[in-house]
C-alpha positions in Angstrom: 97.1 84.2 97.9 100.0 83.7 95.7 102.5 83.6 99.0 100.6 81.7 101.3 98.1 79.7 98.2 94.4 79.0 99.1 91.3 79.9 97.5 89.8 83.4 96.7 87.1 82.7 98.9 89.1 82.2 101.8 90.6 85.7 101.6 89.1 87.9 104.4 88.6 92.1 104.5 91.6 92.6 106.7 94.0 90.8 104.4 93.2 93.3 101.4 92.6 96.7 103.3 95.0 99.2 104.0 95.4 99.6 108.0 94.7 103.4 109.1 98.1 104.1 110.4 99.2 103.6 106.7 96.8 105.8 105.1 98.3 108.4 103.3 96.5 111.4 103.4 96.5 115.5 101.7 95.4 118.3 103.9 92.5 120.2 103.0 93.6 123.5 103.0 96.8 122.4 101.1 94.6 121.2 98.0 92.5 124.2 97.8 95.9 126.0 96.8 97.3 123.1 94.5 96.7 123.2 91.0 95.6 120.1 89.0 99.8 120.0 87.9 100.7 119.6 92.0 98.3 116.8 92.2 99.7 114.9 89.2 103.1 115.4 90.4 102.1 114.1 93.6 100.4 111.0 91.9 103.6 110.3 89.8 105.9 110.3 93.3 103.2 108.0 94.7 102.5 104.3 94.1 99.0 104.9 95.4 95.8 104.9 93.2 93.6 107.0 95.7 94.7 110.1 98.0 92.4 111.1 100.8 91.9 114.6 101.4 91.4 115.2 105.4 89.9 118.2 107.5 90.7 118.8 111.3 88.5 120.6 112.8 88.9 122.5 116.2 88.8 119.9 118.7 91.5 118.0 116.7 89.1 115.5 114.5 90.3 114.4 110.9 87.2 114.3 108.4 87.6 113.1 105.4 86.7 115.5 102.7 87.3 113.8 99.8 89.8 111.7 97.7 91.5 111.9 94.3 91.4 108.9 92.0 94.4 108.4 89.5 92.0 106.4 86.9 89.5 109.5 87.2 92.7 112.3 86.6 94.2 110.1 83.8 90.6 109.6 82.0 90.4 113.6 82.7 93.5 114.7 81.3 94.0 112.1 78.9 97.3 110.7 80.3 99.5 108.6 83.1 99.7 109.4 86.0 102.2 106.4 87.8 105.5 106.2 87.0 106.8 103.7 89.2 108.1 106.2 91.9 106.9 105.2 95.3 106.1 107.9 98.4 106.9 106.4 102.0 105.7 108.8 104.4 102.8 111.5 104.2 105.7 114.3 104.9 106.7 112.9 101.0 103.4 114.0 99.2 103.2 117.3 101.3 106.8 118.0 99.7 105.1 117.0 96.1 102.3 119.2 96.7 104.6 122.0 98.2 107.1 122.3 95.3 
């Protein structure tokens, strides 16, 4: 809207979404060994406000298993997440979560 001007009623689905080969994503099995500390770090290298947690199973299928809101963490633990730092690939918030 504010490059192109128009109305908010002519703004359609697939001009807000985020395409699925830009989904950033956190393995299951990689979260069940974080702590709440490698989440916020990984929130704070991020300029996301959601991270999905995926599953593969055996034949190779991502599920998503659930997703992490910073509003929800900042609310829990009474504090801010964001600082301005910005993850580009998914290989950066597997090395957040790793360290």
């Amino acid at each position: 809207m504010q490059e192109h001007g128009g109305r908010h009623e002519d703004v359609l689905v697939q001009d807000i979404f985020t395409p699925l080969e830009k989904l950033e994503a956190l393995d299951h099995g990689d979260v069940l060994k974080a702590r709440v500390g490698d989440i916020v770090e990984t929130y704070k290298s991020s300029s996301r406000q959601h991270i999905l947690v995926v599953e593969t199973d055996q034949d190779g299928l991502q599920r998503v298993r659930g997703m992490f809101s910073s509003s929800h963490i900042e609310k829990m633990l009474n504090t801010k997440l964001q600082s301005g730092a910005r993850a580009h690939t998914f290989a950066d918030l597997e090395r957040a979560l790793g360290e």
